[in-house]
Structures are given as C-alpha cells and as structure tokens.
C-alpha positions as CSV (number, residue, x, y, z in Angstrom):
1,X,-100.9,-114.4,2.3
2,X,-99.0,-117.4,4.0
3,X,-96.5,-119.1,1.5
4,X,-97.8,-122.8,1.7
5,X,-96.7,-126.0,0.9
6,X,-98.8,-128.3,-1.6
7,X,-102.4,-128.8,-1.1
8,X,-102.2,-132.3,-1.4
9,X,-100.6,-132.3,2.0
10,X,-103.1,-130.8,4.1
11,X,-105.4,-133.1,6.3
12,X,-108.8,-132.7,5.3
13,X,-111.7,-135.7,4.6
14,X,-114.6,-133.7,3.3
15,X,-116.1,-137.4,3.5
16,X,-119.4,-138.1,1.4
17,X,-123.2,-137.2,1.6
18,X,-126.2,-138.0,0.1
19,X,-126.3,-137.9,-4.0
20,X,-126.5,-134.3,-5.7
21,X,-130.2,-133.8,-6.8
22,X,-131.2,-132.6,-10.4
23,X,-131.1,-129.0,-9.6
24,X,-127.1,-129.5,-8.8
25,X,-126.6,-132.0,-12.4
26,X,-128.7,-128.7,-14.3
27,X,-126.2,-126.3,-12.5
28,X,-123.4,-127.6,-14.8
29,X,-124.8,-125.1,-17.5
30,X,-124.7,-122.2,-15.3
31,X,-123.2,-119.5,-17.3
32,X,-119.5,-118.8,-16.1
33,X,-119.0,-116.0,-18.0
34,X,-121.7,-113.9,-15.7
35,X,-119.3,-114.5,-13.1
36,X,-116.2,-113.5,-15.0
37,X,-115.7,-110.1,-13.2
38,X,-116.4,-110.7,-9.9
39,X,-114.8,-114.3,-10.3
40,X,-111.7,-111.8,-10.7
41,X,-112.4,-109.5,-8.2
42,X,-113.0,-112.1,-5.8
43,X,-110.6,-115.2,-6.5
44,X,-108.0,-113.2,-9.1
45,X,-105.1,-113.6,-6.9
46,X,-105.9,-117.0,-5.2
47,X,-105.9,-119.3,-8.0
48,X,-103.2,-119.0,-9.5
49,X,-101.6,-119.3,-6.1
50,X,-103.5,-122.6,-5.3
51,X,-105.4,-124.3,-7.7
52,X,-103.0,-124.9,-11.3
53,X,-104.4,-127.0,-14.3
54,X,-102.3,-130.2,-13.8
55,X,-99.6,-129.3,-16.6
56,X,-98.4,-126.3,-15.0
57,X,-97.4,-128.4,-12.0
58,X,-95.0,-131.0,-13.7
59,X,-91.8,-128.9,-12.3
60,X,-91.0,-128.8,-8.3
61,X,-90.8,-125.4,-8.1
62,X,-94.7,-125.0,-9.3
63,X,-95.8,-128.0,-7.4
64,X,-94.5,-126.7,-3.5
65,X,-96.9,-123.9,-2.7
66,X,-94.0,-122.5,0.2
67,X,-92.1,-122.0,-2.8
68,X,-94.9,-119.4,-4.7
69,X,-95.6,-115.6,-3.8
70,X,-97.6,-112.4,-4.9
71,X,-93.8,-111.3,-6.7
72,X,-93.6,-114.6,-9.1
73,X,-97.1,-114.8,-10.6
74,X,-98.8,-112.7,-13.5
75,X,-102.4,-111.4,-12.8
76,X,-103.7,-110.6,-16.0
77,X,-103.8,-110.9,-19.7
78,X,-105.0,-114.5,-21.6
79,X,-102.9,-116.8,-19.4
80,X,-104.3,-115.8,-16.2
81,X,-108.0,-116.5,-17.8
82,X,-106.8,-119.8,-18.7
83,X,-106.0,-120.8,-15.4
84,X,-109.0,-119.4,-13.6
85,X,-111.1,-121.2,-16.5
86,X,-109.0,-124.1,-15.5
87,X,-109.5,-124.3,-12.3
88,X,-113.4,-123.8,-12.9
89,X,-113.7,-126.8,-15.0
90,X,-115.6,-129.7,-13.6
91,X,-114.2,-132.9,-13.5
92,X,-116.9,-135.4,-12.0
93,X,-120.3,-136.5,-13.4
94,X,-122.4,-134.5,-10.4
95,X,-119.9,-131.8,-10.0
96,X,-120.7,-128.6,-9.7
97,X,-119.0,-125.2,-10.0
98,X,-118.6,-123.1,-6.6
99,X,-117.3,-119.6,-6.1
100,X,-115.2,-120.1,-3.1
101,X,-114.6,-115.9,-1.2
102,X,-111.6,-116.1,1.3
103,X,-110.2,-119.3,-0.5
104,X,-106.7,-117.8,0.9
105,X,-108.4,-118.1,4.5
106,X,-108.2,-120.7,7.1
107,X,-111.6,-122.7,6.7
108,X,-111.4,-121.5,2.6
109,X,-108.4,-123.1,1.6
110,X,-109.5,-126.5,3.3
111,X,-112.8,-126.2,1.7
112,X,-111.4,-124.8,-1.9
113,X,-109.7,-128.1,-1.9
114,X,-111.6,-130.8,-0.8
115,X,-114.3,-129.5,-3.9
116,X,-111.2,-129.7,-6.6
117,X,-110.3,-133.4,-4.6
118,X,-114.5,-134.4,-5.5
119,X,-114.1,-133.2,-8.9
120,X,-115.6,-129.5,-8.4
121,X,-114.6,-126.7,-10.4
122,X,-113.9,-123.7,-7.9
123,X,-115.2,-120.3,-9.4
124,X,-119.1,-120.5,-10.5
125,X,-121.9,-121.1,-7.6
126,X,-121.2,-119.4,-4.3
127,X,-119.7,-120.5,-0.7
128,X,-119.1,-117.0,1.0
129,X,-116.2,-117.6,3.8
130,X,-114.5,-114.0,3.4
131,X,-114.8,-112.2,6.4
132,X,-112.6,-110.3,9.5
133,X,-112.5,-112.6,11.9
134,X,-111.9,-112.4,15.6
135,X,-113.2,-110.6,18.9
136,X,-110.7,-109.0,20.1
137,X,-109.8,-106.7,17.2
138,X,-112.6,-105.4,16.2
139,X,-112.3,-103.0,19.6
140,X,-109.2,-102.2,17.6
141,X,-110.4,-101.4,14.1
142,X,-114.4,-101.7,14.1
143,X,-114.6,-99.8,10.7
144,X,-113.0,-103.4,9.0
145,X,-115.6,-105.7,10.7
146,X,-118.4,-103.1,9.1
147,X,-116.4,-103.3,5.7
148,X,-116.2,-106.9,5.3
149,X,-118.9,-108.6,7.0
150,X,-121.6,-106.0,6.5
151,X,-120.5,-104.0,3.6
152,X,-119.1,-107.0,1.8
153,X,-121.7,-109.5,2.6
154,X,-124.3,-106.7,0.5
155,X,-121.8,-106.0,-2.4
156,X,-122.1,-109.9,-2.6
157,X,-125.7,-110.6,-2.5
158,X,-126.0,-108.1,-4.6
159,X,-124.2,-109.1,-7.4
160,X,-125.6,-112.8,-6.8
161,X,-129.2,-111.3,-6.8
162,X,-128.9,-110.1,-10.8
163,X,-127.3,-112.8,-11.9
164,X,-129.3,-114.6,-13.9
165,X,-130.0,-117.9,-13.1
166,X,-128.9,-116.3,-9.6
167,X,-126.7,-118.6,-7.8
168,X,-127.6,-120.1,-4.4
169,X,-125.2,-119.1,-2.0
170,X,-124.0,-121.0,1.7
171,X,-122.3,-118.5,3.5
172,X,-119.9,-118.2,7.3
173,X,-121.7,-116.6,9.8
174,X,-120.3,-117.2,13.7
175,X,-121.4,-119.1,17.4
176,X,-120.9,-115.7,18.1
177,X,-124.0,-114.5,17.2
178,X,-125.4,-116.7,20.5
179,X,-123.6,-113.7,22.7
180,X,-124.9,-113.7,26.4
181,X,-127.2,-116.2,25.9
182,X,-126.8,-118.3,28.6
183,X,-129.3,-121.6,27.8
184,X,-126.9,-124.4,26.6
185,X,-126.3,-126.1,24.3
186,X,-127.0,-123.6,21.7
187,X,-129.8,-124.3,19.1
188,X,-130.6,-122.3,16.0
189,X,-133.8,-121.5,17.3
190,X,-132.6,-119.4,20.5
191,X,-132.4,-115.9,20.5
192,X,-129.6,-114.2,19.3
193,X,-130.1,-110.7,19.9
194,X,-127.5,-109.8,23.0
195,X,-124.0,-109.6,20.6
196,X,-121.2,-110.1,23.3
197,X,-118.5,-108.0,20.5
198,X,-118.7,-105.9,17.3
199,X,-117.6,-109.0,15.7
200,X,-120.7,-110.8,16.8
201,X,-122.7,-108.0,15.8
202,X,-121.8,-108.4,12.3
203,X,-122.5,-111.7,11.9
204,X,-126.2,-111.1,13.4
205,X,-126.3,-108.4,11.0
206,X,-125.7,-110.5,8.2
207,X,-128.2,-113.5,9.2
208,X,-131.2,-110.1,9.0
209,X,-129.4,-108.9,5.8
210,X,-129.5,-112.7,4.4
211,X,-133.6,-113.0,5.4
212,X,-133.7,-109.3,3.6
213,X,-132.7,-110.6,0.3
214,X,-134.1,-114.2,0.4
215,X,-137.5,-112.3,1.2
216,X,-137.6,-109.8,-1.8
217,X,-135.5,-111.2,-4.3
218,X,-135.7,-115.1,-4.0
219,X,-131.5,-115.8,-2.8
220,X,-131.4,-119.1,-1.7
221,X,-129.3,-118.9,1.3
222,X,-127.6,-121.3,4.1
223,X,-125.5,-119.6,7.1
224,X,-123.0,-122.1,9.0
225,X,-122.4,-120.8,12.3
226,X,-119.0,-122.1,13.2
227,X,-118.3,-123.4,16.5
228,X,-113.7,-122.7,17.3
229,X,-112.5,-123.5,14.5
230,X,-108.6,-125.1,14.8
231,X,-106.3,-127.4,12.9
232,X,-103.4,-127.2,10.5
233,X,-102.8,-123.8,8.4
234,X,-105.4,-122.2,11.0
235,X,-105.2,-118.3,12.3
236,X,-101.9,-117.5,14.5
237,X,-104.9,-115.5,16.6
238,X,-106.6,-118.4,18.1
239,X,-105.3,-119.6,21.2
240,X,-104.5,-123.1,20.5
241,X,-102.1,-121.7,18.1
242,X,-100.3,-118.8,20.0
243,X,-100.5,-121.5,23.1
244,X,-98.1,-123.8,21.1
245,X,-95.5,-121.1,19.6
246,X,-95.4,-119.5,23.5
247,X,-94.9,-122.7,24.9
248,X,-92.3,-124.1,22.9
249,X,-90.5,-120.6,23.3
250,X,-90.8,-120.3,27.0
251,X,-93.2,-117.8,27.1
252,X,-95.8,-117.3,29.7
253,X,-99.1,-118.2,28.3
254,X,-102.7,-116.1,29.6
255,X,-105.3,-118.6,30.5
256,X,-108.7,-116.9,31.1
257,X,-110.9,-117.9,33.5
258,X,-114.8,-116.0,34.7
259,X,-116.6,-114.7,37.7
260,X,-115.7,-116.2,40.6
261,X,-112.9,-118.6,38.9
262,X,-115.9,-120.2,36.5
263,X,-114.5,-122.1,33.8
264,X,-113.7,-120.9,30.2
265,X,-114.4,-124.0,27.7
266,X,-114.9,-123.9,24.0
267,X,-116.7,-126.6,21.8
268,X,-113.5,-126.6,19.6
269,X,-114.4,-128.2,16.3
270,X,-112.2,-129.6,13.7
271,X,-111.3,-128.1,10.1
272,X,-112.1,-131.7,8.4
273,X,-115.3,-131.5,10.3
274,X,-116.2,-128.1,9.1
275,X,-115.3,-128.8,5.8
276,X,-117.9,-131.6,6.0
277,X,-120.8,-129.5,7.0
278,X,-119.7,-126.7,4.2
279,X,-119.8,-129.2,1.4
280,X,-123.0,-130.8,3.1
281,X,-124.9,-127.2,2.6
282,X,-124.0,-127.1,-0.6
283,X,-124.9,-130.3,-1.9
284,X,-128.4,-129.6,0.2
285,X,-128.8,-126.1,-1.2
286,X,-131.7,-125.6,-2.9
287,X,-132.5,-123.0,-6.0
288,X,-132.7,-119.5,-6.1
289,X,-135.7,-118.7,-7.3
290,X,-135.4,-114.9,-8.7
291,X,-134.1,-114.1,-12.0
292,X,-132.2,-110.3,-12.9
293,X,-133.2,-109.5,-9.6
294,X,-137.1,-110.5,-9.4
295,X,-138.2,-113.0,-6.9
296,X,-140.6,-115.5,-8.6
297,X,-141.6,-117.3,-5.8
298,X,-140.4,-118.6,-2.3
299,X,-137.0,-119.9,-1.6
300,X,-134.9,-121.9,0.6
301,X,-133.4,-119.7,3.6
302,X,-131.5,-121.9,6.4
303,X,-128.6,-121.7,9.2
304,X,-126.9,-124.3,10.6
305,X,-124.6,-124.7,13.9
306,X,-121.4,-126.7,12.5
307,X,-120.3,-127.6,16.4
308,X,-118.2,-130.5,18.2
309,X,-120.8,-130.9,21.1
310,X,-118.2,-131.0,23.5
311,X,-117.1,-128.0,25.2
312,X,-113.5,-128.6,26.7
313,X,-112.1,-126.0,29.1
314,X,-109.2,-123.9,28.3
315,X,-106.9,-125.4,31.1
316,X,-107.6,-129.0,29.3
317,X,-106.8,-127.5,26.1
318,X,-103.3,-126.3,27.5
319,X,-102.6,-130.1,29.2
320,X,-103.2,-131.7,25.9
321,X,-100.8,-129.5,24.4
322,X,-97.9,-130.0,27.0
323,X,-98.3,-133.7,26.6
324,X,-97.9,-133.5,22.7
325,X,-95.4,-131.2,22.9
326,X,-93.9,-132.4,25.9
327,X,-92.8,-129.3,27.5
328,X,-94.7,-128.1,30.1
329,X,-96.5,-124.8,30.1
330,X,-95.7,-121.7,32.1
331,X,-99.1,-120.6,33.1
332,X,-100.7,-117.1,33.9
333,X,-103.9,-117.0,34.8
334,X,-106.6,-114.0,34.4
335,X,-109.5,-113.0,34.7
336,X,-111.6,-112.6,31.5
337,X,-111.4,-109.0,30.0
338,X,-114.6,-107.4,28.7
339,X,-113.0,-107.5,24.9
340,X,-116.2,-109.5,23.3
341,X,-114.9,-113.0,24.5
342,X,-118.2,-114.8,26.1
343,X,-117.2,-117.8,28.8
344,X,-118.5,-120.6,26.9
345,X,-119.4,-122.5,23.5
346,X,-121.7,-124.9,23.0
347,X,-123.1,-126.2,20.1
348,X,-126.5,-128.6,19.1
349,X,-125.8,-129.8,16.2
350,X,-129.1,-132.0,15.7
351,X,-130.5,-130.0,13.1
352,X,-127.3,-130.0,10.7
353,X,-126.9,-133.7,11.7
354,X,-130.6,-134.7,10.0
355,X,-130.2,-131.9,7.1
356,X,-127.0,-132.3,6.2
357,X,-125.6,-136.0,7.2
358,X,-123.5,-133.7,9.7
359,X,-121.4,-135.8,11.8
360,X,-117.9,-134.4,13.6
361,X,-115.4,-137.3,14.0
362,X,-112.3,-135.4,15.9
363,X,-112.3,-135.2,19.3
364,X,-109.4,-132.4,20.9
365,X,-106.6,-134.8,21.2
366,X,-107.1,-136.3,18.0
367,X,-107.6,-132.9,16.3
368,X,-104.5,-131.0,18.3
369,X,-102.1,-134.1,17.7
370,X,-102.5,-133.4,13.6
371,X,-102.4,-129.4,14.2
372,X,-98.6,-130.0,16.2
373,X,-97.7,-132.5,14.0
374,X,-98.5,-130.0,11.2
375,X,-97.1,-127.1,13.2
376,X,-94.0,-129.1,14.0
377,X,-93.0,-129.6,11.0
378,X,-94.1,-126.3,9.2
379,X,-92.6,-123.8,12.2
380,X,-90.0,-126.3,13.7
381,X,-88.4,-128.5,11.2
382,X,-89.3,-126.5,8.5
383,X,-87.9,-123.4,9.8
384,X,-90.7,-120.3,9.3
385,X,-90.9,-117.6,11.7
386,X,-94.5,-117.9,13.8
387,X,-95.2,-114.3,15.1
C-alpha cells in the first residue's frame, strides 16, 4: 500500500443528490456488530491507516498519511476496535454506515472519504470496489482475476446474504464487460457477451453471479460499470500515468493505434465524477429484501455506466500532457496487441443521469491538469520513486 499524504488533500467533490429516503434514516440501527468479523477481514488494515477518530490526529506525525506504514500501526487488541468503531460512527442526521472493500484502492480511497467528508461512518452497509484490475495482466496471472473478482465477489455475497437485516450492496463492475461490441455509445441494455480479456470476463461473471443472488435470496444490488478511470493517487498501470513518469524521464512512450491506423480513444472519466455516481447508487439503493438467507419477496437489481461521454483519442491524451508538462513526448507508435485491450470506450450515461442525478463535470484537460499538479508535486517536488 502507497504511503499517502492527508486525506484532506485529495481533490474529490462527491457533490449532493436527492434526500436519503426512510429506508436509509432506518438503516442507522443496522446492527454493526454482525459485521464485526468481516468488517476486520475486509477493512482491518485500512482504517487505521486512513480514517482516525479526530483525537488521534492532534500530532503531525499522525495527521500526514506519507508519514504512516504497515511497520508503525497495531492490528489488534481493544484499541484497534476503538478506531474501527470510530471510524463507523455516523456523524450527520441521514448518514448512513457503508462497508467500503478496496478502501486502500484507487476509486476506494476517494470514495471512503468523500462518505466520512458527508458525515458517513465507513464500515456497516456495503460498496464493493475490491477487485484485480487491469487487461493486460490477467494474460499474466489469470488465477488472481478468478480469486478476486469471482471467488471474492461470492465469499461477499455470501456473507451479505445471512446477514440479517442483509445489507444492500453497490458494487465495481467494468466498460469492459461491452468487449467487441461494436454499436456506440454503449448502453446497459446491449449485449455483453463477447469478453475482449479474462479481466472482462470476470466482471460479466459477476453481473450473472449478482442476478444469481438477487434472484434467490432477495440482495439488493447496483453494478457501476466504470468508464477509464484517472486522476490523483490513481494506478501507475494506466497509461495516462506511466505517459507522465516516461515523459518527464525521456523515455519513449507506446501509443497504440488499430487496423489500418484506426484510432484508439477512451471515454476517460474523472475520479470526482465517479465518486459522484458511487455515492448516487447508494443513496438510490433500495432494501434487501431476504433475511438469514431467505428471500421474502422481490428486490432491486440495477447496473449503471458511470462514463464521460466523450471518447478522446490516445494521441490527444499525450498532447494535453506535453502542454502541461511542457516537455514534449518521444513517441512510438504500434499497433494494438491482442492482450484484451478493445479500440474504443464509449459510454451513455442517460440512464445513471435520471436514476441517480449523474452528471460528470471534468472534461480531459481539466481532469489531467489536477492529476500533474498532483503528480508534480507528489513524484517531483515531493521526491517518491514512480516505477
């Protein structure tokens, strides 16, 4: 895990949406301590790392997260509770309590803090964003993919479907699960059956597994199919990211490009906008309506494309970075390998817009001048080591 400054300082404006109904005020007396163990299993390490009750934070050293690590933190015994209890407590009238999986991620630190900014406490009801992410690796190690998007996505539902109230749950799936699809732009409703990479494959497979146990056990469920994800504290993997550490180092960069020299665009989208649509789902999230694993009647199953609606090619993606970083790029370009990258993204977003209040505010420039300022000053001025 990263070491990270303080999560005050990241960029993130989860912005507002409609008023929490009754279901979310009644869900203030959902039982915590149902959720104790897997609470643990799930968010042990991560907040204590990231979410303190205000008095431990009084000193420097406990308020700059670059300054924590796995080596100067206790995981266990009556002080640990205490701060995950802490950090579960809700502070606003209509808050509610959230399990946040992955809260060390990219996407699930910006979301784990814009719910403690609202007043949320960050253990109880469920936001699932754990996951391995990526194409490209998965031809590397498919067994991991299978562990943690299949395997772990079951464990998880499973626990959720016993629980009792059960919890409803908003989980990450992927644009990836759109694969070879070629209609644009891509609605919910197209087919999604032509997985492009394992990685896709996974998600798809946990979209069926999601129907599985809405259908027999009564989960309400949401699935968030993110469209490129960027922005401060995102994965060194992406492009946009490795583009600006090989850039400012003098490195050659690879620019894709398909058949016949067609164009490789992306509808990047950014982290304050996705943020928005994850706490939309869950303030829109209906109730589960099983109990100890017996479904008592139909319940809310959804997915949603959280998108930009415009795709931007990767050779425009590279300009806007030589102007902000004002050095100019030593380009390579290629041809794009058969490793589960598909030549376009393209998201309609008209559904989550009416459902939600979804709206994305950040166009590319705006969105990669806050990542470089972030970068800059994190990797530059700051002096960390970006492999």
């Amino acid at each position: 895990m990263s070491s990270m400054k303080h999560i005050d300082n990241i960029p993130s404006t989860p912005g507002k949406f409609k008023e929490k109904s009754s279901y979310n005020r009644l869900r203030l007396h959902f039982s915590i301590a149902k959720l104790t163990f897997w609470s643990f299993v799930f968010l042990g390490l991560i907040f204590v790392c990231f979410f303190r009750s205000p008095s431990s934070s009084s000193s420097p050293a406990s308020s700059d997260l670059s300054r924590r690590s796995l080596r100067t933190s206790s995981y266990d015994g009556p002080a640990w509770e205490k701060r995950i209890k802490a950090s579960a407590k809700i502070r606003s009238r209509n808050g509610i309590s959230v399990l946040v999986t992955g809260a060390a991620g990219f996407v699930g630190t910006h979301v784990s803090s814009a719910l403690k900014r609202r007043g949320d406490g960050v253990v109880g009801h469920v936001m699932h964003l754990a996951a391995q992410a990526g194409v490209r690796y998965a031809m590397e190690n498919p067994s991991s993919y299978v562990h943690s998007n299949i395997a772990g996505l079951v464990n998880l539902l499973e626990f959720c479907k016993n629980a009792n109230p059960q919890p409803s749950i908003a989980w990450a799936s992927s644009s990836s699960v759109y694969g070879l699809n070629t209609k644009v732009p891509f609605s919910e409703s197209d087919r999604t059956d032509q997985p492009a990479s394992l990685y896709a494959a996974t998600k798809k497979a946990g979209e069926e597994i999601a129907h599985t146990y809405n259908h027999i056990y009564g989960l309400s469920l949401t699935g968030l199919r993110f469209f490129t994800v960027y922005g401060p504290w995102g994965r060194p993997d992406m492009a946009y990211f490795f583009f600006t550490r090989d850039i400012l180092k003098g490195k050659s960069i690879s620019i894709f490009e398909g058949a016949n020299h067609g164009t490789v665009a992306r509808d990047f989208t950014y982290i304050d906008d996705i943020v928005k649509g994850c706490l939309g789902a869950l303030d829109t999230a209906e109730k589960s309506t099983g109990s100890g694993g017996k479904k008592k009647g139909p319940a809310q199953l959804r997915v949603f494309n959280l998108g930009n609606t415009s795709p931007v090619p990767v050779l425009d993606l590279v300009t806007i970075l030589e102007r902000l970083l004002k050095v100019k790029a030593k380009r390579a370009l290629m041809k794009l390998p058969r490793n589960g990258d598909v030549q376009f993204t393209h998201a309609n977003i008209s559904f989550a817009q009416r459902e939600l209040g979804y709206k994305p505010t950040t166009d590319l420039h705006t969105g990669l001048k806050k990542f470089v300022r972030w970068y800059l000053s994190y990797y530059v001025d700051g002096k960390k080591s970006a492999q």
